[in-house]
N, C-alpha and C positions, 0 to 999 in steps of 0.2 A: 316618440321615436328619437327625435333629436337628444334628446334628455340622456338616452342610454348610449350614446355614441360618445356624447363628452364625459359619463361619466370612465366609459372604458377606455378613453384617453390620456385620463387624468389616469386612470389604473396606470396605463402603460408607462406612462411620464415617471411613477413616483420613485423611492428610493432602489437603487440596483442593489439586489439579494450579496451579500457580504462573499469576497472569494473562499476559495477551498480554505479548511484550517489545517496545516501537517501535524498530524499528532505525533508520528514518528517516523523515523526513517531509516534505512537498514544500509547505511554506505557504505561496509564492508562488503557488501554483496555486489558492487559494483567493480573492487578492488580485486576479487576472489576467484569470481565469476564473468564467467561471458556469455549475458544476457541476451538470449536468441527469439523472447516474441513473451509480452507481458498480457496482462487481463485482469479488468476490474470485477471486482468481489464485492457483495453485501453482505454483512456478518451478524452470525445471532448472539446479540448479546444481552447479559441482564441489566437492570436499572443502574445502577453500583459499581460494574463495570465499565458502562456511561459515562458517568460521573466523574469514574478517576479519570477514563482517557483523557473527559476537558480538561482535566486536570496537568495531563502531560504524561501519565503515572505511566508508561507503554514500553517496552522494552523488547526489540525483532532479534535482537544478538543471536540467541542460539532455537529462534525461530525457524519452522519449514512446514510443509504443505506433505498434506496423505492424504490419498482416495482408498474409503474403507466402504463396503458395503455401496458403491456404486453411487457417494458424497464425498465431497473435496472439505478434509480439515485441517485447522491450522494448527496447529503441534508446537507445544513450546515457548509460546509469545508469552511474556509475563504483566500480565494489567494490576500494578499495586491497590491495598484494600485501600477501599474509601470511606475515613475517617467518621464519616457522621452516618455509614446504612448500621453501624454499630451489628446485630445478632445476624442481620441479614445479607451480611456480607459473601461477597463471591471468592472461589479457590482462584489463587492467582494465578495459578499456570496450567487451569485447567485447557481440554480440547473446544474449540470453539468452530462452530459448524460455518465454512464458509459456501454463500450462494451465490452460484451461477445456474445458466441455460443448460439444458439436457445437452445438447450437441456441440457445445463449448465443452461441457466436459468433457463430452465426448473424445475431441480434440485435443483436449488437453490431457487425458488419462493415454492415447494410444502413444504421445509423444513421451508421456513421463516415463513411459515402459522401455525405453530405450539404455541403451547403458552407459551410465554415464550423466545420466539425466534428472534433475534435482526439481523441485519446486519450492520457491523461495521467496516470504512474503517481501517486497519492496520499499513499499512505503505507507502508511494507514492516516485515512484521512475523516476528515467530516466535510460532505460537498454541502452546496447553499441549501442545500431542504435540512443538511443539520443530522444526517445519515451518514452510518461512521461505513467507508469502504477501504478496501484492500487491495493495492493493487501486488499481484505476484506475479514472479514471473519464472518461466522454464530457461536454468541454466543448466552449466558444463562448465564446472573447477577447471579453473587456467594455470598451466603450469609454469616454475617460474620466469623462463625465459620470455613469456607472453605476459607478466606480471611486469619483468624490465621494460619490454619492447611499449607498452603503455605509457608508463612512467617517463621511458624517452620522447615517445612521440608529444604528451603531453607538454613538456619542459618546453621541447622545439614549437611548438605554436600559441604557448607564452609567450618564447618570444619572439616572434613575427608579430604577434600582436602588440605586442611591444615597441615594436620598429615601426609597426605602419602609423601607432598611436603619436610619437616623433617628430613624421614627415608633417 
């Protein structure tokens, strides 16, 4: 008995699982858009498509989200081939099935029905188990005067942060 207590000790002790890895990120969609309520996504992807995302090979630019048939997909996203699955290589921009909970969609489809209402992947990652997720999120295009009013409010607490950094 003692034996199995130090050894799941030692478990607990040993190295901490590596943080999230960014494989991409979509920062025009923060620039564009005014993100009103995000959610993580698990994605079906093939082996090769894997491969390149470790790669970096991932591109959200003229990426977005469709609920077809009562599933949330991602539309758009470009994952470059990967050099070495050579015959067995994947379409780059093909639709990729993203998963969630019944009743997330649920919420997430009554919202996207709205007018006005986009769904837009954010950012795609690999968390510590080494599973590639997506996080997207339900926006609404900002117009330009709400694109400036940003852009100022941002400037203005640069520099206040700047000032207090000073004192």
């Amino acid at each position: 008995m003692a034996k199995k207590k130090q050894q799941k000790s030692k478990a607990k002790s040993g190295k901490k699982p590596p943080p999230p890895k960014n494989v991409a990120e979509n920062r025009k969609a923060k620039h564009q858009y005014e993100i009103f309520e995000t959610l993580e996504c698990g994605m079906v992807l093939v082996g090769s498509e894997v491969k390149s995302m470790r790669d970096g090979k991932l591109s959200l630019d003229e990426a977005y989200g469709r609920i077809q048939g009562g599933e949330l997909w991602l539309i758009g996203a470009d994952i470059g081939h990967y050099s070495n699955a050579g015959l067995w290589n994947h379409a780059p921009r093909r639709p990729r099935k993203l998963l969630v909970h019944s009743r997330e969609l649920d919420k997430v489809s009554g919202k996207a029905k709205e007018r006005g209402v986009t769904i837009v992947p954010l950012r795609v990652y690999f968390n510590e188990r080494g599973i590639a997720k997506c996080v997207i999120g339900l926006v609404r295009g900002k117009k330009l005067h709400d694109k400036r009013e940003t852009l100022k409010k941002r400037d203005t607490d640069r520099g206040l942060a700047r000032a207090m950094r000073r004192r």
